[in-house]
Residue, then its C-alpha position, 0 to 999 in steps of 0.5 A: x519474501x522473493x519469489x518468481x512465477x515459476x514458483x506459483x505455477x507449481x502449487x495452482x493447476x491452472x493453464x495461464x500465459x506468462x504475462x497473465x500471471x505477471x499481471x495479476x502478481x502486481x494486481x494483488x499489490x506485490x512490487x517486481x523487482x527491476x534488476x537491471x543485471x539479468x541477461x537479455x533473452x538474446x545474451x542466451x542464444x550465445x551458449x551451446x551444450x558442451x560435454x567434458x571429456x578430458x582435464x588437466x592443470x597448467x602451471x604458469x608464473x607461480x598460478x595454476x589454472x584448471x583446464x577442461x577440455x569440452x566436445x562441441x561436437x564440431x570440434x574441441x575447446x579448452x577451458x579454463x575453471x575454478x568450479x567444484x563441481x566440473x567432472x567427466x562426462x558432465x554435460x555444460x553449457x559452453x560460451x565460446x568466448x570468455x565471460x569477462x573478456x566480453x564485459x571488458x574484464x581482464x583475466x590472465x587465465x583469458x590467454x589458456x581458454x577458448x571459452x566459458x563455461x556457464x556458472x550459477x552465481x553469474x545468471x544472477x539469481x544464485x548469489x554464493x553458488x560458483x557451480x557450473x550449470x549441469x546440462x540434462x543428459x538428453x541434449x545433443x552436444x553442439x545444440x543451442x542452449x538459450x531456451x534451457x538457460x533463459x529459463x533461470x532468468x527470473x523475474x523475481x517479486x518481492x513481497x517485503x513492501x507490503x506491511x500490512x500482508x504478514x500472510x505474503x511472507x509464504x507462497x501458499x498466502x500468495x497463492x491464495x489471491x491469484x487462486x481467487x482472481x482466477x476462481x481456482x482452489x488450492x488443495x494444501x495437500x498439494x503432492x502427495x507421498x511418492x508411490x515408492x515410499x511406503x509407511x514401513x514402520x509405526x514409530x511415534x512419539x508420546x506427547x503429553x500437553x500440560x498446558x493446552x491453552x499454550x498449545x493447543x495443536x501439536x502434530x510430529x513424525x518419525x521419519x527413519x533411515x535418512x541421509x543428512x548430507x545428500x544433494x540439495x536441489x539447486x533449485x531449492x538453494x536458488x529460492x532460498x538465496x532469493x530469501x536470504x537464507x544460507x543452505x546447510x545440510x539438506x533437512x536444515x534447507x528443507x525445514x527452511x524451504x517449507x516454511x517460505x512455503x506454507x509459513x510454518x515452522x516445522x522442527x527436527x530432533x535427532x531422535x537419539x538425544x530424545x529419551x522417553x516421553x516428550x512434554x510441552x510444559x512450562x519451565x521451571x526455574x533452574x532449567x537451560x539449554x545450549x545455544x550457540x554453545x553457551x549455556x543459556x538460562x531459562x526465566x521461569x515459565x517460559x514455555x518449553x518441549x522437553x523429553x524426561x532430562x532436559x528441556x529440546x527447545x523453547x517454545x518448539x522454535x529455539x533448539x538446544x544444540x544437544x537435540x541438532x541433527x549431525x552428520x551420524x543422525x538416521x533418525x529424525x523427528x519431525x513437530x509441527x506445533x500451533x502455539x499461542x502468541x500471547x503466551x510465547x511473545x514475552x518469552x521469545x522476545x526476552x531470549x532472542x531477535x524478531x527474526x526467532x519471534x517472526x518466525x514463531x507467528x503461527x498464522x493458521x492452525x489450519x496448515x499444520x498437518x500440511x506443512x508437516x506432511x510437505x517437509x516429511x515428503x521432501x526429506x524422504x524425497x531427498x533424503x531417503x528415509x521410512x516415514x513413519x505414522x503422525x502422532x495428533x494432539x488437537x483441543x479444539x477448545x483452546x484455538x483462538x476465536x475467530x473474527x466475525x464481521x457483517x457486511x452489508x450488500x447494499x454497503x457493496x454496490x453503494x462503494x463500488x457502483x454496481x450489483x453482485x450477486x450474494x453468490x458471486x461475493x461468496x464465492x470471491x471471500x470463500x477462494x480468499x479463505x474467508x467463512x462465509x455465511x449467507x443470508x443471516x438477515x436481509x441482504x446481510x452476510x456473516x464473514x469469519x475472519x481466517x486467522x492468517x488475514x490479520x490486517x482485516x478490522x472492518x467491512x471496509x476491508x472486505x470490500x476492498x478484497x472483493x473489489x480487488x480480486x473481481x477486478x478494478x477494470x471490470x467495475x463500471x466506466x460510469x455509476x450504474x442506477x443504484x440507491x443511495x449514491x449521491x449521483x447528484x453530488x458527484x455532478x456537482x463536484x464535477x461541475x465546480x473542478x470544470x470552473x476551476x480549470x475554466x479559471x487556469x488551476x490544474x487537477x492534482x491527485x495526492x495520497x491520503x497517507x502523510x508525513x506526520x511531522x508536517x501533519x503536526x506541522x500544519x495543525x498542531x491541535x487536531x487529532x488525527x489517526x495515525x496508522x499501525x503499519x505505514x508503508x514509510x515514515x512519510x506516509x505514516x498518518x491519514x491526512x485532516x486536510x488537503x492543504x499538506x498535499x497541495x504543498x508538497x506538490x508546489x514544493x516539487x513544481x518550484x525546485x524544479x522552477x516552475x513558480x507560476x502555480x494554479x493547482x486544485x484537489x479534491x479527496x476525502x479526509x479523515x477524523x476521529x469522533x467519540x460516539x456516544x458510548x466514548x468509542x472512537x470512530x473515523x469519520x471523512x469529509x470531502x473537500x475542495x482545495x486549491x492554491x496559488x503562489x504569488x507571481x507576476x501576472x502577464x501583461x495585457x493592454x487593459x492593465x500593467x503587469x502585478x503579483x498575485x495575492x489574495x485577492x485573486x484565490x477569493x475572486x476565484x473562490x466567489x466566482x465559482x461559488x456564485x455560479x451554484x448559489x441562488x442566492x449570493x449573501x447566504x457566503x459570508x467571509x469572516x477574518x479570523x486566525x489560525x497558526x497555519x495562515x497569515x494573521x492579516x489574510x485569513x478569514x472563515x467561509x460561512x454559508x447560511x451560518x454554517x462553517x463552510x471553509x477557510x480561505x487565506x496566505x499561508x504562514x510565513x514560517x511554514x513557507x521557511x520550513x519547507x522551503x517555498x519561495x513564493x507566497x502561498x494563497x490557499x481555500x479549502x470548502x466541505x462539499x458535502x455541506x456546499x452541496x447540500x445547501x437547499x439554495x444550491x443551484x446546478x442547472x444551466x440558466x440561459x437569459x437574452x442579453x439585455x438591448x437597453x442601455x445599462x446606468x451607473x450610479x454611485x454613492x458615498x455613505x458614512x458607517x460605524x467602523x465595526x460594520x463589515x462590507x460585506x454585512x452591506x452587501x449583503x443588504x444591498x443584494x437583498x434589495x436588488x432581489x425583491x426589484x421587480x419588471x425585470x430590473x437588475x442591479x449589480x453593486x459593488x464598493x469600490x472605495x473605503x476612506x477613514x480620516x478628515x472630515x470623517x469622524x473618528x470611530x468612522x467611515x465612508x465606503x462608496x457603493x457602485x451601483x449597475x441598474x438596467x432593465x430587460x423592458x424599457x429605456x429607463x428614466x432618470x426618476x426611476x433610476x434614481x427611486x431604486x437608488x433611494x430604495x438602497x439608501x432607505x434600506x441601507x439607513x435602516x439597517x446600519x444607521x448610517x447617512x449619505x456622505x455630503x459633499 
């Protein structure tokens, strides 16, 4: 639906400037439309009022031209139009010069006319109307004009983006949230009948309801004495050309005016064609109606409004011709009806277009008798016409039930970092429309679901709706003191995405929503939740990994050629789990990612320049992880495989033996598929599960540099060839722990051999060790007795001898 802020005004009585309200249109998520043709306030200073006093026609080579002569009050132009609707004494608003002539456009009429007269359809908002904009008669010839016409310049929005709010395709669903944000009610009866109208006459028709669980509410009206043809407001036409609409007769305009207003449809009936009672039943099976005049037969039960002869529509929204207004009708009937979706779905579905089914959406069974007194107060508005009394079939016991969720209010500080009070939550969902019902237990709240927000499944949508309209920028800057956030942990995450960017990696943000295909691309085997109304094809599924966002954003860098990249993201993502009953339920992780692409590193006077590789993303992943980790040999890296990554550099990240992440080069084949250049080296960790490691450390710890002198040692030990390094490690980090009298050692392996005069099944990995003391100078029999503590423990261990020379 298009819409402008005029519009809104009309139905909330409410003082706000104009750019408050635009602000809080795209607060609620609804997307402006940038039209570059509409004029410039500036371009309307240009126009003044003018009055047609005289006209006549010009004949030249074959053409004839209309020439309208217009009092500016200082003196008399001649102007040349085409519009129907130019007469005498019509007050206009006259451009001194000729429209296209400005833009550069030729016109042979451009050498008969001194000016141009102001057009609808060339203001840019009305695409079919060539009418002349009439003046009202209470302005002064000769005066300025552009405050009166810059009001057609229209900033028009545009709610057709917005899938998931079925209730934005109505003003009264838009208005709703901008009533709530500013803690206003909208009262449906919005306008009341005009005081010269008066209920002169009882007519009603007799309903008869056969099936109420089809149909549950039905409200109609007689209205007697109107004009089908009488003038449709411009203003009208103009808001429904917005929506695609082409304007018919007046009742037909209005019918269709109401239902961008209120999101119901209300039907009209010639009442001559109707004879006795009217009932709503299911067909039988040698039934028709006439439609686009032919003869369409109706399956059997298909829900229909039929008098005593002949079926007058199916399911009240597709009419046979024979009950159509025409240009005799003067009196007409008016049914506004709810009817059960499920029941009408196949039906309307089997006859006709999704537009007939939209439109057959009842949405709130509330706003019947609103919408059905909003188009009888149009027609006799603009029509004429005596209205008659509503005729009121209601079972209360056939509406659909509705939704019911209870929120936690805890839930609601934990999400959004501070306190609101019980009431002030209310009221946000009682100004939404929601039902609310308070303390039901402790800090507990019932909501009922209203039957027009159908995009509202959990709590977690209710919080969203609370947070939206109480106002992203008023929620705290930093996390207020509340139970159960983990403070802590954000700290942490904060602290490692500091080293990252320590270590030159930038900070991405990525959608959570991605493509589908590269979904399956990337993890052909994980389940993932797909969503029911994505706002595009590449944003159709919820991401089970941060890796499709890093990609995506290193694809972008290098088409436009920036090769060097160092990016990291953090971010939920998202699974489905069966709990124990076999439901399904979501479950999100948060995770920490980062990717390199390999390329040629700078030059510096310690080492010539190379390539990246995967050694450098480890290297970084290591040094970020030792800083928060007492003790270093709880991570282990395991090489595994995975389709997502390189058979050969690839490996599992453990702590304390529980998976903790991945780390590796991206596969050669997907690199070809989305077209990346450079080779890809990627780590993706679950926090929650680095940060709740009971080893985690966090606080700054700050130690005097040692003033005695550091010694190095080295040896060469021979190991069965299935014993990984890093299992070494580990057991030599074990040894430096237990040191004491403050003795560090650091060690390191720095060759590997396999070959002569090893043994085949064999190898030799030599281990560098950094021995110094924060005490005293050391000597050489100490350094060499921790040395043997290395060997003798590492002996133990692996069954492995010292290398001989």
């Amino acid at each position: 639906m298009k819409f402008d802020e005029n519009w809104v005004k009309e139905w909330i009585n409410f003082d706000i400037g104009r750019k408050d309200l635009l602000e809080q249109i795209e607060r609620i998520g609804i997307e402006r439309n940038r039209n570059k043709n509409i004029p410039q306030s500036k371009y309307f200073d240009n126009f003044i009022v003018g009055e047609i006093i005289d006209h006549y026609n010009v004949v030249r080579n074959k053409d004839t031209f209309k020439i309208f002569k217009v009092n500016i009050g200082e003196k008399t132009l001649k102007i040349v139009c085409d519009s129907p609707n130019c007469q005498l004494n019509m007050k206009v608003a006259v451009f001194r010069y000729s429209y296209e002539e400005e833009h550069g456009k030729k016109d042979r009429s451009n050498k008969f006319s001194e000016g141009y007269l102001c057009r609808y359809d060339q203001l840019f908002f009305l695409k079919n109307n060539k009418n002349i904009i009439e003046i009202p008669k209470h302005l002064e010839v000769g005066s300025n004009i552009g405050k009166y016409l810059a009001q057609y310049s229209h900033r028009v929005f545009n709610t057709d983006s917005i899938s998931n709010r079925k209730d934005f395709s109505c003003i009264l669903g838009i208005c709703r949230d901008i009533s709530a944000i500013n803690n206003k009610k909208i009262n449906l009866k919005r306008k009341t009948i005009e005081k010269n109208v008066h209920l002169n006459h009882k007519g009603r028709a007799n309903f008869y309801i056969k099936d109420p669980e089809y149909c549950p509410i039905v409200f109609s009206k007689i209205i007697k004495g109107v004009h089908v043809y009488s003038k449709t407001p411009d203003w009208m036409k103009e808001r429904l050309s917005w929506n695609d609409f082409s304007t018919v007769d007046t009742i037909n305009n209005i019918v269709n005016y109401v239902t961008l207003e209120m999101g119901q449809h209300v039907s009209v009936y010639d009442c001559r064609s109707i004879k006795g009672n009217i009932e709503i039943r299911k067909s039988k099976g040698n039934e028709n109606i006439i439609f686009q005049k032919k003869k369409l037969n109706l399956i059997q039960d298909t829900l229909v409004i039929s008098d005593e002869n002949s079926t007058m529509s199916i399911a009240g929204m597709i009419k046979n011709e024979k009950f159509e207004i025409n240009q005799n009708t003067s009196e007409i009937l008016l049914i506004c009806a709810f009817f059960n979706n499920q029941s009408i779905h196949k039906d309307i579905e089997h006859y006709f277009s999704e537009f007939c089914l939209h439109r057959s959406h009842n949405k709130d069974p509330d706003a019947i008798f609103n919408t059905l007194e909003r188009a009888s107060e149009l027609i006799t508005k603009f029509c004429g016409g005596i209205q008659g009394d509503v005729t009121e079939i209601v079972f209360k016991k056939y509406l659909p039930k509705l939704k019911e969720i209870v929120l936690d209010v805890k839930k609601i500080h934990r999400m959004i970092g501070c306190v609101l009070s019980i009431d002030k939550i209310s009221q946000i969902l009682v100004n939404l429309g929601f039902h609310v019902f308070s303390n039901i237990g402790l800090n507990k709240i019932k909501i009922k679901i209203p039957f027009w927000r159908r995009d509202i499944f959990s709590d977690e949508d209710i919080i969203d709706e609370i947070i939206r309209i109480y106002g992203y920028d008023n929620l705290p800057k930093r996390i207020n003191n509340i139970p159960n956030i983990q403070e802590n942990h954000m700290d942490s995450l904060h602290f490692l995405k500091k080293l990252l960017v320590y270590r030159g990696y930038h900070e991405i943000i990525t959608y959570s929503f991605i493509d589908e295909k590269i979904q399956n691309l990337l993890f052909p085997r994980q389940n993932y939740i797909k969503l029911p109304d994505p706002m595009s094809s590449h944003m159709s599924v919820m991401r089970t990994s941060l890796i499709p966002g890093m990609l995506s954003t290193i694809q972008y860098n290098q088409r436009r050629q920036n090769n060097k990249i160092k990016i990291f993201e953090s971010g939920h993502v998202f699974f489905t789990k069966k709990e124990m009953d076999n439901k399904a339920k979501m479950d999100q992780r948060l995770m920490l990612s980062a990717a390199i692409t390999s390329h040629q590193n700078d030059r510096s006077w310690l080492q010539n320049s190379r390539e990246t590789d995967f050694f450098d993303i480890k290297g970084d992943l290591e040094i970020i992880l030792r800083s928060i980790i007492i003790k270093n040999y709880d991570v282990v890296f395991k090489k595994s495989i995975s389709s997502t990554f390189d058979k050969e550099q690839f490996a599992k990240i453990y702590l304390c033996g529980e998976f903790l992440g991945h780390i590796g080069m991206l596969h050669r084949e997907i690199e070809r598929r989305l077209e990346i250049n450079n080779r890809v080296f990627i780590f993706e960790i679950l926090i929650n599960k680095l940060l709740n490691n009971k080893n985690l450390s966090l606080s700054e710890k700050y130690e005097e540099i040692s003033k005695f002198p550091i010694n190095h040692r080295d040896i060469s030990m021979i190991f069965r060839e299935e014993i990984p390094a890093h299992e070494i490690l580990i057991e030599c980090q074990k040894v430096s722990l237990s040191l004491q009298n403050g003795i560090v050692v650091f060690s390191h392996i720095f060759d590997m051999y396999r070959g002569d005069p090893i043994k085949s099944g064999y190898k030799s990995i030599s281990i560098g060790f950094t021995i110094q003391s924060s005490k005293k100078t050391m000597q050489e029999h100490e350094i060499s007795r921790i040395v043997d503590l290395f060997v003798e423990r590492i002996n133990t261990k692996f069954s492995s001898n010292l290398r001989k020379k």
